[in-house]
C-alpha positions in Angstrom: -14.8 -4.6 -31.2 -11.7 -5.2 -29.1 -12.9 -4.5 -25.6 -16.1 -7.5 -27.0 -12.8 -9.4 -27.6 -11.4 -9.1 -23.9 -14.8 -10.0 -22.5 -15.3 -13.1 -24.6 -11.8 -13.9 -23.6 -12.5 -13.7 -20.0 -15.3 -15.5 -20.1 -13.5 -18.6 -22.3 -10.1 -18.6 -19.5 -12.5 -17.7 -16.7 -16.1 -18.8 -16.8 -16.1 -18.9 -13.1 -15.8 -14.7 -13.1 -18.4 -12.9 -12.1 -20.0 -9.2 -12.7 -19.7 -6.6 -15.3 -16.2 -6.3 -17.3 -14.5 -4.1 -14.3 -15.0 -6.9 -11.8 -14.2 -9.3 -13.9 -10.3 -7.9 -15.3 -10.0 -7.3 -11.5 -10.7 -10.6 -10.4 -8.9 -12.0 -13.0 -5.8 -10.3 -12.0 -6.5 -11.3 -7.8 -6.9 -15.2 -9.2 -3.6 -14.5 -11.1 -4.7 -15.2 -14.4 -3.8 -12.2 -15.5 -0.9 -9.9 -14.9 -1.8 -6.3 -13.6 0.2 -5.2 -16.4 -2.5 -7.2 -18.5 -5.3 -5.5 -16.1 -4.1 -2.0 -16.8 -4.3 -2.6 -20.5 -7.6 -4.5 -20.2 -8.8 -1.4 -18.5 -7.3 0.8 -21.2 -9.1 -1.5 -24.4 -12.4 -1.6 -21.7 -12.8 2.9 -21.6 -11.5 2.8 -24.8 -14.1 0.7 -25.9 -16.9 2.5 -23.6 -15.7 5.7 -24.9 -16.2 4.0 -28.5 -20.1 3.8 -28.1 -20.4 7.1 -26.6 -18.6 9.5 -28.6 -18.5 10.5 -32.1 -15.0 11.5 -32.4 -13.5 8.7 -34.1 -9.9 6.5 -33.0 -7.2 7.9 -35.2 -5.2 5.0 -36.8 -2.7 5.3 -34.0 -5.0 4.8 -31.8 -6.8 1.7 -33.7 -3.6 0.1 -34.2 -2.8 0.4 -30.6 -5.9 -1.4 -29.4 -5.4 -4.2 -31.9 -1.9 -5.0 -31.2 -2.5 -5.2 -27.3 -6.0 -7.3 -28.1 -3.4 -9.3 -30.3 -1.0 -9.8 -27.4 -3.3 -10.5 -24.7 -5.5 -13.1 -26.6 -1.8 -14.2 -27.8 -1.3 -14.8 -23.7 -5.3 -16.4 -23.1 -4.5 -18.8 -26.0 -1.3 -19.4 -28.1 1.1 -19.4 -25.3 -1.0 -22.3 -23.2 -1.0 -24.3 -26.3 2.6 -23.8 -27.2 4.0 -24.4 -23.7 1.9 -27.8 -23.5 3.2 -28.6 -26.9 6.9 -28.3 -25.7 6.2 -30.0 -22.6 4.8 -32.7 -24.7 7.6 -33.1 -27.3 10.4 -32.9 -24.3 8.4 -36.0 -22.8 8.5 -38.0 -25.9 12.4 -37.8 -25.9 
């Protein structure tokens, strides 16, 4: 479910990307749209995700919570941040 979340993400901020998930976080980070900070942890929701439909051994609820809260933040940085930055650019121009 999160790693879907990162690759619907990607493909909203950057329709232009190409190739599976991998190439995609990576070219994401060379265009600059994301941090390699953000790539690592892409990376990390991506195996975690792969690992997910693979093997049987459940995430604990550390390990759920973890994935959420970084899906959380990074969708936070796709989304919410662009809108509240234009928003405050748009208030200081009114004064």
């Amino acid at each position: 479910m999160f790693r879907k979340c990162i690759e619907v993400a990607l493909k909203i901020i950057a329709p232009e990307l190409q190739g599976n998930l991998v190439q995609r976080i990576e070219e994401a980070a060379k265009k600059g749209r994301i941090t390699s900070e953000l790539a690592e942890w892409a990376h990390h929701i991506r195996l975690a995700g792969n690992d997910a439909a693979h093997d049987e051994t459940p995430f604990t609820p550390d390990e759920a919570a973890e994935l959420h809260k970084f899906t959380e933040l990074l969708l936070m940085y796709f989304f919410t941040l662009p809108g509240m930055l234009k928003e405050r650019k748009n208030i200081k121009a009114d004064q």
